[in-house]
Each structure stands twice: as C-alpha cells, then as structure tokens.
C-alpha positions as MATLAB code, in Angstrom:
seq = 'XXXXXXXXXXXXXXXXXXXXXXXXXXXXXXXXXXXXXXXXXXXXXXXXXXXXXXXXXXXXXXXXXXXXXXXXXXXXXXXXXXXXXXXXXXXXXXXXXXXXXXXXXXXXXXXXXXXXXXXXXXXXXXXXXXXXXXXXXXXXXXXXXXXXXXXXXXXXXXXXXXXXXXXXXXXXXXXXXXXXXXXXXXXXXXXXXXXXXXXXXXXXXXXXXXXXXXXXXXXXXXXXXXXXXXXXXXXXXXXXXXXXXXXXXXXXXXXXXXXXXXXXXXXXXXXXXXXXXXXXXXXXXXXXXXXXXXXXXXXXXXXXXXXXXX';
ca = [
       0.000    0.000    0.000;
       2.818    2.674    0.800;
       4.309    1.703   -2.553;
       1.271    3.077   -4.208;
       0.987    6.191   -2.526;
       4.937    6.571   -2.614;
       4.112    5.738   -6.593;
       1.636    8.470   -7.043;
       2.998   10.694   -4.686;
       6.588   11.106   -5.969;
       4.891   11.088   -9.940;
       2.662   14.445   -8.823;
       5.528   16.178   -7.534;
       7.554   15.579  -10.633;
       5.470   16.526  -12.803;
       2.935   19.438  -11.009;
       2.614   22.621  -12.881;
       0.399   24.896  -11.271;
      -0.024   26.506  -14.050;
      -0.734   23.800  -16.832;
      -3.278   21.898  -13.972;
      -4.763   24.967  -13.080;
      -5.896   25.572  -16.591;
      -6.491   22.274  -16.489;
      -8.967   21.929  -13.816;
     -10.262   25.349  -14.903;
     -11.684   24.066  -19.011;
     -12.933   20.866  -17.012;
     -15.244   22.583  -14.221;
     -16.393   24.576  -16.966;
     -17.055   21.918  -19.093;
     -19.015   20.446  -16.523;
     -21.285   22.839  -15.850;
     -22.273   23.289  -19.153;
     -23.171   19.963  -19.096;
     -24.492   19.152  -15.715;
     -26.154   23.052  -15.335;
     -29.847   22.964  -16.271;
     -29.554   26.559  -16.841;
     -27.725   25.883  -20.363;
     -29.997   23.733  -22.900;
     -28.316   21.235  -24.903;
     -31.164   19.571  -26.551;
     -29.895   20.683  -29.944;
     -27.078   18.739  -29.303;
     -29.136   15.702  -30.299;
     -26.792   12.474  -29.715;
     -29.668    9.963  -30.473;
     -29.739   11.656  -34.351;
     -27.203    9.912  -37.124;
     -23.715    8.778  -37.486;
     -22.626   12.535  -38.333;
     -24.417   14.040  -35.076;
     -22.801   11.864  -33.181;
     -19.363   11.602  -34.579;
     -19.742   15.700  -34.331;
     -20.462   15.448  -31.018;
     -18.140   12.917  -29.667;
     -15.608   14.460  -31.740;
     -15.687   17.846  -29.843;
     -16.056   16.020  -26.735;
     -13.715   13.598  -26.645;
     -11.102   14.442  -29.457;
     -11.046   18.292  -28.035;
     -10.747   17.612  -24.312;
      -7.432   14.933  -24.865;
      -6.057   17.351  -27.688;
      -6.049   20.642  -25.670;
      -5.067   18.879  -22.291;
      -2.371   17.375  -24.309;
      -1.307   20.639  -26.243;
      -1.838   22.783  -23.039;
       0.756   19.576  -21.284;
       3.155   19.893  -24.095;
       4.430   23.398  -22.713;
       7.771   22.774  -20.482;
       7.049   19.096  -21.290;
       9.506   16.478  -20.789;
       9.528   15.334  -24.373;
       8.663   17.974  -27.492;
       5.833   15.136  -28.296;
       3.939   17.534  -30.564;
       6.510   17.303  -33.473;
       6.205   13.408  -33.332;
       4.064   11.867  -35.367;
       3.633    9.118  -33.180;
       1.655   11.129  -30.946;
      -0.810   12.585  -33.665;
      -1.482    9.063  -34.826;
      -1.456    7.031  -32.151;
      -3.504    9.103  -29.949;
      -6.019    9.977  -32.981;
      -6.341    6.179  -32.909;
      -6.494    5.735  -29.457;
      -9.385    8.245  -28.657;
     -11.311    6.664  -31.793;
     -11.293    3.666  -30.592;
     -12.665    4.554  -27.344;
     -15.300    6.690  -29.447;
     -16.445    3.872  -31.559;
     -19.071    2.327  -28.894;
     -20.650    5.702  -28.813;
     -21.377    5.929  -32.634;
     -23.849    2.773  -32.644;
     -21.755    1.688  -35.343;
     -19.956   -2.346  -35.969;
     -23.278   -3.867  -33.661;
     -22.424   -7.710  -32.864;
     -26.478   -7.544  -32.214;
     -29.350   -6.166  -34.091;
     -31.883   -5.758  -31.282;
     -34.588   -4.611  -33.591;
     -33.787   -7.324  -36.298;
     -35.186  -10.048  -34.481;
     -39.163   -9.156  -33.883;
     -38.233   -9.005  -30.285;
     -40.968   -6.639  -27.796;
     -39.691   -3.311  -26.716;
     -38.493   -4.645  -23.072;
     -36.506   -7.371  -24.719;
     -34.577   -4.672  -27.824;
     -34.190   -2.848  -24.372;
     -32.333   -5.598  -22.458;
     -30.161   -6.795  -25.497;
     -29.365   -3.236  -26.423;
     -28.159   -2.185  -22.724;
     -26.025   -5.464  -21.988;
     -24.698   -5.249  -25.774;
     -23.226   -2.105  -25.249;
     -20.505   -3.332  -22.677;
     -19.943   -6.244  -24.414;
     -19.462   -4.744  -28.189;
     -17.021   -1.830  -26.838;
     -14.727   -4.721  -24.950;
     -14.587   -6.896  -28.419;
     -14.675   -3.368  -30.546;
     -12.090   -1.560  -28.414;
      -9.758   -4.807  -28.139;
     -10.055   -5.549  -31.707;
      -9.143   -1.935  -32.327;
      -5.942   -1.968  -30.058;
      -5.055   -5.234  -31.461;
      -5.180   -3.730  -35.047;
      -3.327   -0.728  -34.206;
      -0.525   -2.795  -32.054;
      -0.055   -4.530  -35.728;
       0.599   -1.663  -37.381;
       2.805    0.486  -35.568;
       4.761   -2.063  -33.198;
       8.060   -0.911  -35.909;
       7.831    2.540  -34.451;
       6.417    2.503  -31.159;
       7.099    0.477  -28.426;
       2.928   -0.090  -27.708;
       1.780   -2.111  -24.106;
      -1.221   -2.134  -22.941;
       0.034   -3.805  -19.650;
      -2.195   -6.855  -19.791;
       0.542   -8.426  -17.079;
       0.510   -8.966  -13.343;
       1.432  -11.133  -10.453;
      -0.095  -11.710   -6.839;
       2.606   -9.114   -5.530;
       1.602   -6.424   -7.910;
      -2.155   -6.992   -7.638;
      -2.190   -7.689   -3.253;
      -2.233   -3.899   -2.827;
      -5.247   -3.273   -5.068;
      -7.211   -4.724   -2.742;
      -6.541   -3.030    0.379;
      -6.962    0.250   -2.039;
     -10.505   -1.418   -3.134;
     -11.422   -1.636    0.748;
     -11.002    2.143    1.322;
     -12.452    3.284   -1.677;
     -15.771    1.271   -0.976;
     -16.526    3.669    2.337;
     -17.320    6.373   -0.225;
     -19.163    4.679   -2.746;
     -21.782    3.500    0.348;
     -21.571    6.878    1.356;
     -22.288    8.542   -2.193;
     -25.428    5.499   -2.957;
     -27.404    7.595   -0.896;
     -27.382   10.845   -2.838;
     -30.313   10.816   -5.044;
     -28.204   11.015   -8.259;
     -26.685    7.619   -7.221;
     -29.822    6.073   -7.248;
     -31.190    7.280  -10.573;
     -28.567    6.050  -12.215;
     -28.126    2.776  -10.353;
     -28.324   -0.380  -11.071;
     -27.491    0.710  -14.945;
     -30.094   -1.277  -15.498;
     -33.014   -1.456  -13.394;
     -34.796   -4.866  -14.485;
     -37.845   -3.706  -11.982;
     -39.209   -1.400  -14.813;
     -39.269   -4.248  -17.780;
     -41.568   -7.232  -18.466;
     -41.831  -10.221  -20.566;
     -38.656  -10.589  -21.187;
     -37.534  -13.843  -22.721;
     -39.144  -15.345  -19.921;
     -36.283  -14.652  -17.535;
     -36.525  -13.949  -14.021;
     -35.705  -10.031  -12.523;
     -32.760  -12.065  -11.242;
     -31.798  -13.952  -14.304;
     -31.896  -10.629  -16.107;
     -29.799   -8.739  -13.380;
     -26.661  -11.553  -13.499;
     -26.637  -11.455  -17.621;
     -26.591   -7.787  -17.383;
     -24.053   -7.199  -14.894;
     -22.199   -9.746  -16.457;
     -22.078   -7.901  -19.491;
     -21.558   -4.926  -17.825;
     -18.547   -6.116  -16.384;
     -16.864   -6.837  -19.489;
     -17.106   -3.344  -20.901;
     -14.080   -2.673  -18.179;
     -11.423   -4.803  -19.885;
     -12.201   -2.113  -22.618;
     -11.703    0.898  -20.598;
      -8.803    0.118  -18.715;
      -7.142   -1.052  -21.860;
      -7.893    1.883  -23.436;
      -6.970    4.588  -20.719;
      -4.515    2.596  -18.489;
      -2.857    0.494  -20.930;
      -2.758    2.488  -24.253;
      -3.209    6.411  -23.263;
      -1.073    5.844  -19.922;
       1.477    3.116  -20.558;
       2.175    3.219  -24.157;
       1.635    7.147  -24.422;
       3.656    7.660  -21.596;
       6.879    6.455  -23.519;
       5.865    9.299  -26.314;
       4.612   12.184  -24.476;
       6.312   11.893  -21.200;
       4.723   11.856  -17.657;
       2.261   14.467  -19.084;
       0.054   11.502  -21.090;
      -1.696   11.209  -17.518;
      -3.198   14.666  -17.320;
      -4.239   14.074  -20.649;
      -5.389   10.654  -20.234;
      -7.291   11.980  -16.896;
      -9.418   14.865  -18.786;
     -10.433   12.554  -21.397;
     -11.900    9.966  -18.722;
     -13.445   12.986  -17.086;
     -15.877   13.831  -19.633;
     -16.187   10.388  -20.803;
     -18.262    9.635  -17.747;
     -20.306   12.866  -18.915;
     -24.136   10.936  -18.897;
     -23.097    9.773  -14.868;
     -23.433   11.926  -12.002;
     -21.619   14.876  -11.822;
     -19.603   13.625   -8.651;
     -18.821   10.620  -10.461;
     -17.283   12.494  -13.254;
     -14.833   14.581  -11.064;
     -14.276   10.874   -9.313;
     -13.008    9.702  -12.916;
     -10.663   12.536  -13.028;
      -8.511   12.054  -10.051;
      -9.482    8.160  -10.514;
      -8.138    7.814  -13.581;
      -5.310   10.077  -12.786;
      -3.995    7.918   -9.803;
      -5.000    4.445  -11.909;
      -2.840    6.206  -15.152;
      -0.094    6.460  -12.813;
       0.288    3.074  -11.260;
      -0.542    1.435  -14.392;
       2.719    3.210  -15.497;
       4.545    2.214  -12.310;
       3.590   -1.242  -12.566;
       3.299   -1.634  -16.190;
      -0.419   -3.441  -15.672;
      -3.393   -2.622  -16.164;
      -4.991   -5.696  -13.691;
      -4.946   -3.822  -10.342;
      -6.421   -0.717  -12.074;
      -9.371   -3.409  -13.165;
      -9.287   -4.809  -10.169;
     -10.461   -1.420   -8.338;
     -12.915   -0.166  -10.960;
     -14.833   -3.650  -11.442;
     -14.759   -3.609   -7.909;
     -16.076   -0.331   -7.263;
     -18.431   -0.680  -10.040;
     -20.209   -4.067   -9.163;
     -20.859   -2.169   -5.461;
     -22.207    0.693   -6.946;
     -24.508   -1.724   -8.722;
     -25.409   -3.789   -5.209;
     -26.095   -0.627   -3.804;
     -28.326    0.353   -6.539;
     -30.308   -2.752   -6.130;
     -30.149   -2.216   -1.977;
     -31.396    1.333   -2.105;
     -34.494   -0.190   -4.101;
     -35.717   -3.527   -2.625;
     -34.509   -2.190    1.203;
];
C-alpha cells in the first residue's frame, strides 16, 4: 500500500505545474457545468440523431478535451511530443477507438432485427453495449498494435502477479466507504443499477434475477475495454511518447467520458483515472487498475439494487 501512494505521490511532484493543472482543472469545471447546469440547454445537441451528429459530437467532446489537455501539457514538457508523429497518430487512434461504442456503429447484435418486444430490444441493447465496446475496443488496439509495433514500443500492460495486484485490494477496501456513502445521494440512485430490471416485463421469460446476473455480467466486461484503453494504451504506451504528461491528458479525457453519470462521479473519474494512469505506469499493468474499478463498479450496482428492494 505505501508503494502506491509513494508511486503516485513522488509522480505528482515531478510533474505538477500549477499553471498547466490549473488551466487544467479550470476548461474541465467549466465543461461540466455546461453539461451538468440545467440553466444551459443542450437539446440541440441531439446524440440519439445519425452517425454525423454523433461523430460531431463525440468528436468535440472527446477528441477536443485529450487534444487541448495534451497541447496545453506539451508546454515545459519532458519530451517535445507535438513534433512526433507518433503522438498525432497514435492518440487519434487511441481516442477513436474509445469513441467507436458511442457511434452505434460495428453492432455484434441487431436488437430490432429479431421481432423481439420493446423490453426485450431494451435488455439486449443495454447489456450489448458493454460487451461490443470490450470486443470493438480490443479488436481496435489489437489492429493498431499490428501496425505500428516498428515505431512505437505499444503495451497495454495486460501483465501482473499476486505481488503487484495484493495492494489493489486493500486500495478497493477504502475506496468502498465512499461509494456506500455517495449510494445515498439521489443522483446515485437514478442512475443505479445501470439497469433497473424492476421497470421491464416479458422478457424472454427470464426472471428479474436472471436478467440482473446477464446484465451485470455484461456490464462487467465493458471494463477490460476501458482500462485497456486509458490505463494500458493512453497511460502506458503514451507515456513512452509524451512523457509523464500523457496522464493529465489521459485523466481529462476519462473525465468527460463519464459525462451521462453523475456529476460527482465524473470529477471521481478525473482524479481516478489520474492515480489508476499512474500506477498502471509504475507497474506496467493494467490488472490492479481493473481490479479497483470492477470492484467499485459491481458495489455501486449492489447498492443500486439495496437502495431499491430495502
């Protein structure tokens, strides 16, 4: 456990610029409340329209947060990673492959292809999603691992042993304290269980509980996908282009990636992800950082389905 705060610790102080986090922290809260404020109406901003809306959308989101963390990092930077063109392309690819699951496009499932009812296109759809961005995403890294392992030296820190992964869990047991403490807010419990089988019937004859273990199931898988995208590729391989600075970068874009969640979820995913980005590094895994976040999200789930039958 002291290795991991010595870890994160002794990585803030090397890198800290009040300056460049300030700003940081500064485009992020605003960024926030325009989208958590219900004083600013985003409804043109129609995500649930085509391919281009969304791409648009995502694009901005996504694409724009990593890019101008990552060009507002590259100032007094360790490495001048902005005149490499590893860093355009990889990271291009990187953030489009975590943007694919979002565009509705490459479905393994059809819900509305199969002259299923309403409750059941809803079921398939939700546990699909998790499912399709671990195969999607992992497919994508794969491909891109192939094609630039000449010129870049790209991990994704799929590696670990009982030593490495011990202290995980003592993090896990402190973290959990919180996330009781937070299922009470009633944010929490709008948006958990991500799936709230209580609202749904007729649905291929399962049970409420047969629904809830396929679902969570599913929802478990989806991640392998983020951690492998934000731990392994953003933070471990991006870390040997752009320096220790591919973690504030890496952070921002998991910030407003969790956009849709509640809003102290969100600033959760920044510091989160920050501290996850960094051990990942310091371990060169990605399995302790999966460790925590399955384990944190499977008991905001159980808490979701407390706070309902209780």
């Amino acid at each position: 456990m002291k290795e991991l705060y010595h870890a994160v610790s002794g990585f803030v102080k090397k890198d800290f610029n009040g300056f460049i986090y300030g700003i940081t922290m500064l485009f992020l809260a605003v960024a926030m409340f325009i989208n958590y404020s219900s004083a600013i109406d985003l409804d043109w901003l129609d995500t649930r329209g085509g391919f281009v809306q969304r791409l648009g959308f995502y694009g901005l989101l996504f694409g724009g947060t990593y890019f101008a963390t990552a060009l507002l990092a590259a100032k007094d930077a360790e490495k001048s990673f902005l005149k490499d063109w590893r860093f355009w392309s990889l990271a291009m690819a990187f953030v489009f492959i975590a943007t694919i699951p979002k565009l509705h496009i490459l479905k393994l499932v059809d819900a509305r292809a199969h002259g299923w009812n309403i409750h059941e296109m809803v079921f398939v759809s939700r546990s699909h999603f998790f499912f399709h961005q671990m195969v999607i995403s992992l497919i994508g890294l794969g491909i891109v691992k192939v094609l630039f392992h000449k010129w870049a030296a790209i991990d994704y820190g799929f590696r670990a042993d009982w030593k490495t992964l011990k202290p995980y869990f003592f993090v896990l047991a402190l973290v959990a304290p919180l996330v009781i403490g937070a299922s009470f807010f009633p944010d929490f419990q709008r948006a958990y269980p991500q799936y709230k089988p209580w609202d749904y019937k007729e649905v291929f004859d399962l049970s409420i509980g047969q629904r809830a273990a396929i679902f969570e199931m599913c929802y478990s898988t989806g991640f392998v996908a983020v951690e492998a995208v934000f731990r392994g590729a953003l933070a471990i391989t991006m870390v040997k282009i752009m320096g220790p600075r591919a973690v504030l970068a890496m952070a921002s874009f998991y910030c407003v990636f969790h956009f849709g969640k509640p809003a102290g979820e969100a600033v959760g995913a920044f510091f989160g992800g920050y501290a996850l980005g960094v051990l990942a590094i310091h371990s060169r895994s990605v399995l302790g950082g999966l460790i925590v976040h399955l384990g944190v999200a499977m008991l905001m789930e159980t808490m979701g389905y407390l706070h309902h039958y209780l």
